[in-house]
N, CA and C atoms as a LAMMPS dump frame, in Angstrom:
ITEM: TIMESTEP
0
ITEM: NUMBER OF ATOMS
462
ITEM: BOX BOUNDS ff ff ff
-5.0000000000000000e+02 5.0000000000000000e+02
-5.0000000000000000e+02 5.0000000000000000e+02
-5.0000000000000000e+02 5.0000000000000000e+02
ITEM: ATOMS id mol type element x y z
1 1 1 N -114.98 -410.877 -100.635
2 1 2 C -115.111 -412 -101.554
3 1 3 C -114.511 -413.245 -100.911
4 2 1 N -115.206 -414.163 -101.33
5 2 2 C -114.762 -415.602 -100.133
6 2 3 C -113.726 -416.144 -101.117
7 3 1 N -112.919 -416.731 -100.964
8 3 2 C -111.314 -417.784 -101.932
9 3 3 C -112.688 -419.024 -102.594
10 4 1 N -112.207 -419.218 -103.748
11 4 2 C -112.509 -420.356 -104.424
12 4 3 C -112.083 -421.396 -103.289
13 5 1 N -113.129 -422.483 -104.282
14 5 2 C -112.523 -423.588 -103.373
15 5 3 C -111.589 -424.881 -104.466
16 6 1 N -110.679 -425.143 -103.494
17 6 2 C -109.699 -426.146 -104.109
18 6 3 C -110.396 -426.89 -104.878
19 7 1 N -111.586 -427.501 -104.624
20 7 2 C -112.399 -429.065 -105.486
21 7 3 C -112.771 -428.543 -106.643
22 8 1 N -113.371 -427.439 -107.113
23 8 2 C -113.667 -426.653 -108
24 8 3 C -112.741 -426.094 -108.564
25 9 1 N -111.744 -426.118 -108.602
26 9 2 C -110.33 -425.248 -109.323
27 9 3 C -110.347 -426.091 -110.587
28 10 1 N -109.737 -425.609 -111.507
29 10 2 C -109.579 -426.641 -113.266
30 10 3 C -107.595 -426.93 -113.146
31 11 1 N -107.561 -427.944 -113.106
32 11 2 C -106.075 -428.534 -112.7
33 11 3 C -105.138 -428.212 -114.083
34 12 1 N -105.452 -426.876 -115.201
35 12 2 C -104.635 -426.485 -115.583
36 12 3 C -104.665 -424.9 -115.818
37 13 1 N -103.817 -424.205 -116.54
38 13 2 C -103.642 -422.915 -116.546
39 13 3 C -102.758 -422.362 -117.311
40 14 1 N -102.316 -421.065 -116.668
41 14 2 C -101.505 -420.261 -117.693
42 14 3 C -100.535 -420.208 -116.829
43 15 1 N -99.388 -420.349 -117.351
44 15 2 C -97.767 -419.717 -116.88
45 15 3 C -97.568 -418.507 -116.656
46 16 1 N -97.356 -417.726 -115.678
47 16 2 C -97.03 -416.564 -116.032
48 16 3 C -95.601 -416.238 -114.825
49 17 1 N -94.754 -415.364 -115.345
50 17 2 C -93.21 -414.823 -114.929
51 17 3 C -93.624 -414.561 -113.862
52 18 1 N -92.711 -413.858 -112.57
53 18 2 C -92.866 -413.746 -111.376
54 18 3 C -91.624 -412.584 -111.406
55 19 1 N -91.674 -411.229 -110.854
56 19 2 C -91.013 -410.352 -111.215
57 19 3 C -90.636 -409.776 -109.553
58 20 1 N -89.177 -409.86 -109.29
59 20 2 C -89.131 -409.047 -108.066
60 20 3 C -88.852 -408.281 -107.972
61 21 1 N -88.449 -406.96 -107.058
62 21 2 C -87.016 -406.411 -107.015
63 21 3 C -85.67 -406.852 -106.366
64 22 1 N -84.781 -406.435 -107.166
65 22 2 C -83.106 -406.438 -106.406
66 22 3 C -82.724 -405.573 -105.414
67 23 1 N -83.73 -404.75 -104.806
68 23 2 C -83.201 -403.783 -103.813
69 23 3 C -82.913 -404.519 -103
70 24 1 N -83.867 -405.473 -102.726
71 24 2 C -83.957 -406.153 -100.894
72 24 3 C -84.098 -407.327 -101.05
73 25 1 N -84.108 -408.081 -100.399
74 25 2 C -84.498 -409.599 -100.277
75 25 3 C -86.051 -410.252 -100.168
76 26 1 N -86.414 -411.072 -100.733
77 26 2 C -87.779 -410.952 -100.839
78 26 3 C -88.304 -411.396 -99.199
79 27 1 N -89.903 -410.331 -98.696
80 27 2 C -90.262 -410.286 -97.501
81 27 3 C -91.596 -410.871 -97.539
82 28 1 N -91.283 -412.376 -98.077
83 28 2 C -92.341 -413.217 -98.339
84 28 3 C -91.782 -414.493 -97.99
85 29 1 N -92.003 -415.694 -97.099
86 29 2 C -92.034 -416.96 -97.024
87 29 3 C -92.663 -418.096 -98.357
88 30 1 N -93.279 -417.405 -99.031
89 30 2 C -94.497 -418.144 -100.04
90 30 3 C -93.472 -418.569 -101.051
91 31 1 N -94.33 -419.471 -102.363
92 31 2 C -93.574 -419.892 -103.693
93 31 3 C -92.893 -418.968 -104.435
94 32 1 N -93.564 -417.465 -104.492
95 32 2 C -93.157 -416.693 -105.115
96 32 3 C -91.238 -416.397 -105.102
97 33 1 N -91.188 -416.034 -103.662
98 33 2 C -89.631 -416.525 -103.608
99 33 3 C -88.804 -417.154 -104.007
100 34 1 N -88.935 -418.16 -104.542
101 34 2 C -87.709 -419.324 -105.288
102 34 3 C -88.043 -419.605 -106.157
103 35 1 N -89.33 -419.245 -107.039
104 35 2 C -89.592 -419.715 -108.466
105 35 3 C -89.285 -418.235 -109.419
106 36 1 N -89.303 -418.461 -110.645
107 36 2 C -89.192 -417.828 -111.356
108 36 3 C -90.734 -417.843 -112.369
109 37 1 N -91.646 -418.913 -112.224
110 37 2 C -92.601 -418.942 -112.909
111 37 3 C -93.904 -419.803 -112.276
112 38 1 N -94.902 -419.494 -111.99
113 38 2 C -96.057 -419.679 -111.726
114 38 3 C -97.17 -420.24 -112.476
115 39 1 N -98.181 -421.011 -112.016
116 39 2 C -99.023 -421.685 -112.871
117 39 3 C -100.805 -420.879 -111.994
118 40 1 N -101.265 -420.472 -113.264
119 40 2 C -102.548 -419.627 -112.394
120 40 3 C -103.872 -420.127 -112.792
121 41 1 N -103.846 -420.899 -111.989
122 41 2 C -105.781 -421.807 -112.447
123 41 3 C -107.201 -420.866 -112.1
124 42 1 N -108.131 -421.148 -112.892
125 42 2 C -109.151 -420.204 -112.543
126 42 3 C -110.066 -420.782 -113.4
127 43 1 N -111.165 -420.813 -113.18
128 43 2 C -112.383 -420.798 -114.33
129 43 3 C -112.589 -420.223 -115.565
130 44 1 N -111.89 -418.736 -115.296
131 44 2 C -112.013 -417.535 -116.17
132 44 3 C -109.853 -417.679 -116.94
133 45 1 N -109.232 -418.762 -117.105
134 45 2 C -108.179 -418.852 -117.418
135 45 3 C -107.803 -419.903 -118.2
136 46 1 N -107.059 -419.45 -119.634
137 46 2 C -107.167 -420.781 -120.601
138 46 3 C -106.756 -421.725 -119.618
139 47 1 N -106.774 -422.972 -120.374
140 47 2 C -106.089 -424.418 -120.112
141 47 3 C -105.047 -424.737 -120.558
142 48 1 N -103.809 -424.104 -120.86
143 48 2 C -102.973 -424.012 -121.812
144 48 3 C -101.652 -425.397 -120.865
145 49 1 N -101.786 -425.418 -119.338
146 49 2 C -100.328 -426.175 -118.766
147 49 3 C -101.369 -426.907 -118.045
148 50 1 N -101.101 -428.227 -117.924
149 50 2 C -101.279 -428.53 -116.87
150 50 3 C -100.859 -428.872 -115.605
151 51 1 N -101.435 -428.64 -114.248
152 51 2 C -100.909 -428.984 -112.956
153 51 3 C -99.896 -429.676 -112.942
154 52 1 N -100.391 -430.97 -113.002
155 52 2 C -99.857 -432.203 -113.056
156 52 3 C -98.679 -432.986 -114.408
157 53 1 N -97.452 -433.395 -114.4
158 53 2 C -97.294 -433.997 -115.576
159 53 3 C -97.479 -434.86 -115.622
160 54 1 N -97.215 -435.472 -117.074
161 54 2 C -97.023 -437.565 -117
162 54 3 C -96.963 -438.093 -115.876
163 55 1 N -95.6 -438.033 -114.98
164 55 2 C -95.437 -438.649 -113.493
165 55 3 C -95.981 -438.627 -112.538
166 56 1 N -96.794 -437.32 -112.673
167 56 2 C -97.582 -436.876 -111.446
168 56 3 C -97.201 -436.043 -110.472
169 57 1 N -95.999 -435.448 -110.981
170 57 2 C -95.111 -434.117 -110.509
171 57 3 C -95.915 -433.452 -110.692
172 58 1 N -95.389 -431.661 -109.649
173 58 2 C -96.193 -430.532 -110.239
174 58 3 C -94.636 -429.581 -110.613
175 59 1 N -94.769 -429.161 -111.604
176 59 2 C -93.498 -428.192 -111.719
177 59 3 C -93.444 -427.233 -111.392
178 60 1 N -94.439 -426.289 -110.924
179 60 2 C -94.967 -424.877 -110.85
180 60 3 C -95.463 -425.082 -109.484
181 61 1 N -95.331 -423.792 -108.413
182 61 2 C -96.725 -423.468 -107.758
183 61 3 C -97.727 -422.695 -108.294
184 62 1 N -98.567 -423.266 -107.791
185 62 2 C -100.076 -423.322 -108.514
186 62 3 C -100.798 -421.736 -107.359
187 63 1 N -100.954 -420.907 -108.739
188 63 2 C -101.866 -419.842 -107.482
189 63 3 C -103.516 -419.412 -108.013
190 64 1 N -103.986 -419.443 -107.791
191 64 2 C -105.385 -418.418 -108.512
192 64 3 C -105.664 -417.309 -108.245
193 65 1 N -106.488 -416.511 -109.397
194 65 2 C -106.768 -415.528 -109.208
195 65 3 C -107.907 -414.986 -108.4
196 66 1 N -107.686 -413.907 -107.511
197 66 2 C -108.403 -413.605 -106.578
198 66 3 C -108.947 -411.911 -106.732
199 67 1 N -110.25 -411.379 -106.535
200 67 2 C -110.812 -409.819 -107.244
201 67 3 C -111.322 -409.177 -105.65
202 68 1 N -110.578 -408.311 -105.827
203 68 2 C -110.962 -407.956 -103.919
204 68 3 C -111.503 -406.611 -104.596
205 69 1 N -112.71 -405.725 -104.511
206 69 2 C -113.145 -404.356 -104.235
207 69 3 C -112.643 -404.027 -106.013
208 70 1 N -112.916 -404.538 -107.093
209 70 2 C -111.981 -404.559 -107.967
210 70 3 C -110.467 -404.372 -108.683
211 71 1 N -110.184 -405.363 -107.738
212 71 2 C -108.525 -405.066 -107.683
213 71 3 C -107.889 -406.415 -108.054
214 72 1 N -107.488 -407.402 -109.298
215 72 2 C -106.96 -408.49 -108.876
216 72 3 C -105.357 -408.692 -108.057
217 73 1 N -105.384 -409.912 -107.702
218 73 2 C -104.263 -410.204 -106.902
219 73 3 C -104.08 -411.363 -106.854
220 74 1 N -103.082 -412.6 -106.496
221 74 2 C -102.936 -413.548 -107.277
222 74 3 C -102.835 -414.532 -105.527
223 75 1 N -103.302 -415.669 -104.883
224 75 2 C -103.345 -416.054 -104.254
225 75 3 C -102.889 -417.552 -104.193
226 76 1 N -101.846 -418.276 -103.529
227 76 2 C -101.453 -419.664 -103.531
228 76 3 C -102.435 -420.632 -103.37
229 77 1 N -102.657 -421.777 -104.051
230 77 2 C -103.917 -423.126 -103.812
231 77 3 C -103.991 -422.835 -102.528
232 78 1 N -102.584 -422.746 -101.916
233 78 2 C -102.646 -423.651 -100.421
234 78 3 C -103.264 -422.865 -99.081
235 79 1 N -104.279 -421.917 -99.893
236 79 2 C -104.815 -420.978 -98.813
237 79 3 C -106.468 -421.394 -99.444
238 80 1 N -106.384 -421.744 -100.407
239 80 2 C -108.105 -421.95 -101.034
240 80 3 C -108.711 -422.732 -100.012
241 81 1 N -110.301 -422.531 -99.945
242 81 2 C -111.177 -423.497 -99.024
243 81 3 C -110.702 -424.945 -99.422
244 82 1 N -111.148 -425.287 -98.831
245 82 2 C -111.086 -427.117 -98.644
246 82 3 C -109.501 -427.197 -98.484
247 83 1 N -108.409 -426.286 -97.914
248 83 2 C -107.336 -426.961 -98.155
249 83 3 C -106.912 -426.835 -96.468
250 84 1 N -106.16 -427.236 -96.035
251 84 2 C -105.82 -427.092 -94.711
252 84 3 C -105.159 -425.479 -94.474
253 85 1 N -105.13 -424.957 -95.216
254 85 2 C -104.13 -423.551 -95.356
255 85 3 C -105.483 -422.227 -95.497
256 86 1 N -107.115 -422.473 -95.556
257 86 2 C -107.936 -421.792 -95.702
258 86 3 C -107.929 -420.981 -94.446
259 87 1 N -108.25 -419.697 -94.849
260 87 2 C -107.88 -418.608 -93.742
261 87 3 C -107.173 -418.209 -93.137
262 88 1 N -105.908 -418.845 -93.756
263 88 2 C -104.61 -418.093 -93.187
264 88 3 C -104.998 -416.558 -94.039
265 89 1 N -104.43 -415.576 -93.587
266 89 2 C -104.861 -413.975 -93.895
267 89 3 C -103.312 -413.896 -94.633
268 90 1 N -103.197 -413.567 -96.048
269 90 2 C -102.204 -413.117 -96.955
270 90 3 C -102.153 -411.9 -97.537
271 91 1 N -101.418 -411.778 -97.636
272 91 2 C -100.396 -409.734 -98.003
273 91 3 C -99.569 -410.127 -99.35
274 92 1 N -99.733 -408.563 -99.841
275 92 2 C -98.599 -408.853 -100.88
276 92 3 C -97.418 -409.017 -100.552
277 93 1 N -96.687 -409.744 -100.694
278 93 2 C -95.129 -409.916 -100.655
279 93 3 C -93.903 -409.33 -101.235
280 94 1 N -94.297 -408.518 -102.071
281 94 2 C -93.566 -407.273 -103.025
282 94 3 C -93.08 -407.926 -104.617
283 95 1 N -93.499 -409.622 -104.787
284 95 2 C -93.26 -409.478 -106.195
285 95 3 C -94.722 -409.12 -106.982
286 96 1 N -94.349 -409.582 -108.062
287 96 2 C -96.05 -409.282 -109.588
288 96 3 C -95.333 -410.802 -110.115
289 97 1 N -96.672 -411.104 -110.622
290 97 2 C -96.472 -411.866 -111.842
291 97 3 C -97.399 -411.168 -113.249
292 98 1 N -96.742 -411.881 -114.596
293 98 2 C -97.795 -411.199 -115.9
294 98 3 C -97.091 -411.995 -116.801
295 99 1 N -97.423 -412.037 -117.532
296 99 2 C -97.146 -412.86 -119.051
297 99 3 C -96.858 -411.99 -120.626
298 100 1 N -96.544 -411.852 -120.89
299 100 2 C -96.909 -411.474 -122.767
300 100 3 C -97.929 -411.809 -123.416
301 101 1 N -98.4 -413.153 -122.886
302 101 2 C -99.837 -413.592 -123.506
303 101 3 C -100.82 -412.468 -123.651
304 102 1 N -100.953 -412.126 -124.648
305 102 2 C -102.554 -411.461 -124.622
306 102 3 C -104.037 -411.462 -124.131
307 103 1 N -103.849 -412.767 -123.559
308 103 2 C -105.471 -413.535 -123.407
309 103 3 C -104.943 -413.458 -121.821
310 104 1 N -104.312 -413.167 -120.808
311 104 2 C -104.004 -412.674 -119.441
312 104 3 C -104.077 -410.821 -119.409
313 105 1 N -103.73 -410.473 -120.33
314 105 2 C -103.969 -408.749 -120.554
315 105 3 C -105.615 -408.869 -120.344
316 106 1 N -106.077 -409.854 -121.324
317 106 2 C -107.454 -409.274 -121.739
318 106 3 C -108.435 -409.641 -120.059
319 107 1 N -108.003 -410.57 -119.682
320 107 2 C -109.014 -410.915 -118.221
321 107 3 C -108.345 -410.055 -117.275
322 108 1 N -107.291 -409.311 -117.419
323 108 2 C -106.846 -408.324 -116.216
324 108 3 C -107.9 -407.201 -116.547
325 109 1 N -107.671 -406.447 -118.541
326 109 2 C -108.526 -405.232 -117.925
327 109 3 C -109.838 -405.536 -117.964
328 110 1 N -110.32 -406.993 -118.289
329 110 2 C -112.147 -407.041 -117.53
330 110 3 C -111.735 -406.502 -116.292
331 111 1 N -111.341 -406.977 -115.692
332 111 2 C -111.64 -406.798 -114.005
333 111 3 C -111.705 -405.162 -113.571
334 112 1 N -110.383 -404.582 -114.244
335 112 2 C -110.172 -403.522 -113.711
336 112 3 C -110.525 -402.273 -114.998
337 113 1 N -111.546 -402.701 -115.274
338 113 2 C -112.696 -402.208 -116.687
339 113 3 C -111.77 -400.808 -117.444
340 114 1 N -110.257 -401.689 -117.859
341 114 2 C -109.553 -400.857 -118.957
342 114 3 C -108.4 -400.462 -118.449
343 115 1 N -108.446 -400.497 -117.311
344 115 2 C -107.229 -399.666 -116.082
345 115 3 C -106.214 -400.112 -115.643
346 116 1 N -105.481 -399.685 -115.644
347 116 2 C -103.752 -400.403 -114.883
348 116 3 C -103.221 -401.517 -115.518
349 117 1 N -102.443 -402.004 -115.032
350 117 2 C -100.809 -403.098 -115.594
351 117 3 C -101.506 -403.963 -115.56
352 118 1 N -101.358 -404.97 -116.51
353 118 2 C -101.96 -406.578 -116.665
354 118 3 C -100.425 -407.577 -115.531
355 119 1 N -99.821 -406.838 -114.662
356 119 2 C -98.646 -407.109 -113.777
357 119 3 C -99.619 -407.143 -112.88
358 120 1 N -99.934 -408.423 -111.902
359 120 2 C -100.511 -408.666 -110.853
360 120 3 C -99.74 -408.734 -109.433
361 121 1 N -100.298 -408.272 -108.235
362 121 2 C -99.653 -408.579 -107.128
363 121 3 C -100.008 -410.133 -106.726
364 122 1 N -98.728 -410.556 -105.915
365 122 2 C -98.696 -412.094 -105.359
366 122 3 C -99.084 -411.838 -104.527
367 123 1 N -100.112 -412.29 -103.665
368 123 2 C -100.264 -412.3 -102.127
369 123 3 C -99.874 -413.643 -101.878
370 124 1 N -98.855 -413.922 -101.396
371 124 2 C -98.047 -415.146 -100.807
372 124 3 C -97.441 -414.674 -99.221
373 125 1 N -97.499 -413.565 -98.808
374 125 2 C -96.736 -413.408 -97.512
375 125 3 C -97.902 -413.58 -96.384
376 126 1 N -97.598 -414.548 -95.354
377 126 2 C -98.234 -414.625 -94.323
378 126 3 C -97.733 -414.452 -92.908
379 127 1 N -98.053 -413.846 -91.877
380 127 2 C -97.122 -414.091 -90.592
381 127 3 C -97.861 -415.016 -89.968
382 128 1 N -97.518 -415.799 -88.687
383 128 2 C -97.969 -416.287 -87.618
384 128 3 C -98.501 -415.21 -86.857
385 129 1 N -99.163 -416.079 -85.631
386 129 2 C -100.386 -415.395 -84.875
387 129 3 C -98.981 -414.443 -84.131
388 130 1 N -98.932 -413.116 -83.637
389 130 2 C -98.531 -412.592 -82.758
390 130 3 C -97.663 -412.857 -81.414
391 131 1 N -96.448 -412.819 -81.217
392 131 2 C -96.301 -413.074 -80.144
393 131 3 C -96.636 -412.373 -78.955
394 132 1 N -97.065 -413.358 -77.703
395 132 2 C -98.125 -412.402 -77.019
396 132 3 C -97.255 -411.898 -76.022
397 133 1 N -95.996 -412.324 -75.955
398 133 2 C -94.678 -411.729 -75.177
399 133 3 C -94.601 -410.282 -75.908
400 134 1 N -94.847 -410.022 -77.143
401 134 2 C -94.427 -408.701 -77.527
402 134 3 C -95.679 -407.84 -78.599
403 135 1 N -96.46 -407.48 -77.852
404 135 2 C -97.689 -407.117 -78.147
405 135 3 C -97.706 -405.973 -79.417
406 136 1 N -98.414 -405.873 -80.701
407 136 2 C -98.445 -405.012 -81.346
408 136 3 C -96.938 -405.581 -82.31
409 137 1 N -96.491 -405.965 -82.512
410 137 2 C -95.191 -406.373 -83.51
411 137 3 C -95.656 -408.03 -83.885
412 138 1 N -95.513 -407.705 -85.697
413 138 2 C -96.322 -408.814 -86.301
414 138 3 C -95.092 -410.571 -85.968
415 139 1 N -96.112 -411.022 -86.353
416 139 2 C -95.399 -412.315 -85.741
417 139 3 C -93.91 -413.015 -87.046
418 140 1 N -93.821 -414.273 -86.97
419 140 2 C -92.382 -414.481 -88.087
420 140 3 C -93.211 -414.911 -89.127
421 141 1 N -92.388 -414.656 -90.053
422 141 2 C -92.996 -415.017 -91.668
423 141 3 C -93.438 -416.451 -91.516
424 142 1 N -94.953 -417.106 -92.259
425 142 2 C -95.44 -418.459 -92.532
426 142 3 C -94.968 -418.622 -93.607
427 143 1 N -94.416 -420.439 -94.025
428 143 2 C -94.341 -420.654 -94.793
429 143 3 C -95.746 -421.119 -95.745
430 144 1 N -95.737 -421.01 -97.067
431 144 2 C -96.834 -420.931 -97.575
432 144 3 C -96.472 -421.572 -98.812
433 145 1 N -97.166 -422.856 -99.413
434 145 2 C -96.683 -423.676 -100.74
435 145 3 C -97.784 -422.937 -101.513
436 146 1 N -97.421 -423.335 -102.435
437 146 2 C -98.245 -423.145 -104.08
438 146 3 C -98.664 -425.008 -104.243
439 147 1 N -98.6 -425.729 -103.464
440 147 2 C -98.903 -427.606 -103.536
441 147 3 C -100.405 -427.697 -103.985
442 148 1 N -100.465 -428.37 -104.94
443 148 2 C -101.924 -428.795 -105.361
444 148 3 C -101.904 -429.637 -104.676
445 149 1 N -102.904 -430.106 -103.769
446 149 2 C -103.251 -431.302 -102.728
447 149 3 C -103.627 -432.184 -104.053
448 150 1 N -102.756 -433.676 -103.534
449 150 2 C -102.85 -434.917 -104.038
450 150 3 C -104.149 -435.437 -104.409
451 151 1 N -104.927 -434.974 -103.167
452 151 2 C -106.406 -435.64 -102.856
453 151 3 C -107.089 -435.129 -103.288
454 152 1 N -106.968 -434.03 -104.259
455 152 2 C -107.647 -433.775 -105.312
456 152 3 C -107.514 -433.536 -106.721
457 153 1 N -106.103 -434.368 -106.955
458 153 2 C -106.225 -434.724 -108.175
459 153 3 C -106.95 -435.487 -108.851
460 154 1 N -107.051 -435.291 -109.813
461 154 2 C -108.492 -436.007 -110.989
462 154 3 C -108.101 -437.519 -111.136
């Protein structure tokens, strides 16, 4: 399945929690790491927050939802087409996000037609290309925003 593209995204969404564990330290560079709450735009997702406030701040990183082989998983703007971050290759990072909202339950079990946790995986972890000094050992964690590009605000 190809990533939405940034120009086509709806510049508001749903909030939803961001859940880690305390065993370890999180093994993700992405937004998921330092926020506690997420903003998830999609076509198929109320309009309930928007991106942007009054000032033109964003308070949230912004991720969308992404359906691989029927599986959702939750992906940062800053990897969507049209953004400079398209095709960087992302992994889960070991948190979930999910909400209490009911109307995020109900578009999880469309997807996964009745089945499993309305708790989504973040794919926010990216590495760099390989170092070619040390062949076969993945490269250092990318940093990766949740930034709605300016240049396509409305």
């Amino acid at each position: 399945m190809s990533r939405p593209d940034i120009r086509t995204l709806p510049q508001a969404g749903m909030l939803l929690d961001v859940f880690r564990t305390s065993l370890f330290e999180s093994c993700t560079a992405g937004p998921s790491r330092d926020h506690d709450q997420i903003l998830v735009v999609g076509p198929q997702i109320p309009k309930v927050f928007d991106v942007f406030g009054l000032d033109g701040s964003q308070r949230h990183p912004v991720y969308t939802l992404q359906v691989r082989d029927g599986y959702p998983s939750l992906i940062p703007v800053s990897v969507c087409a049209g953004t400079s971050g398209a095709g960087v290759w992302v992994m889960a990072g070991g948190a979930y996000a999910g909400t209490s909202d009911s109307r995020w339950g109900e578009i999880i079990r469309g997807i996964t037609q009745g089945s499993g946790s309305s708790l989504v995986p973040i794919h926010d972890r990216a590495e760099n290309d390989p170092n070619p000094d040390y062949p076969g050992l993945p490269g250092k964690l990318r940093e990766l925003s949740g930034v709605f590009p300016q240049e396509v605000q409305a």
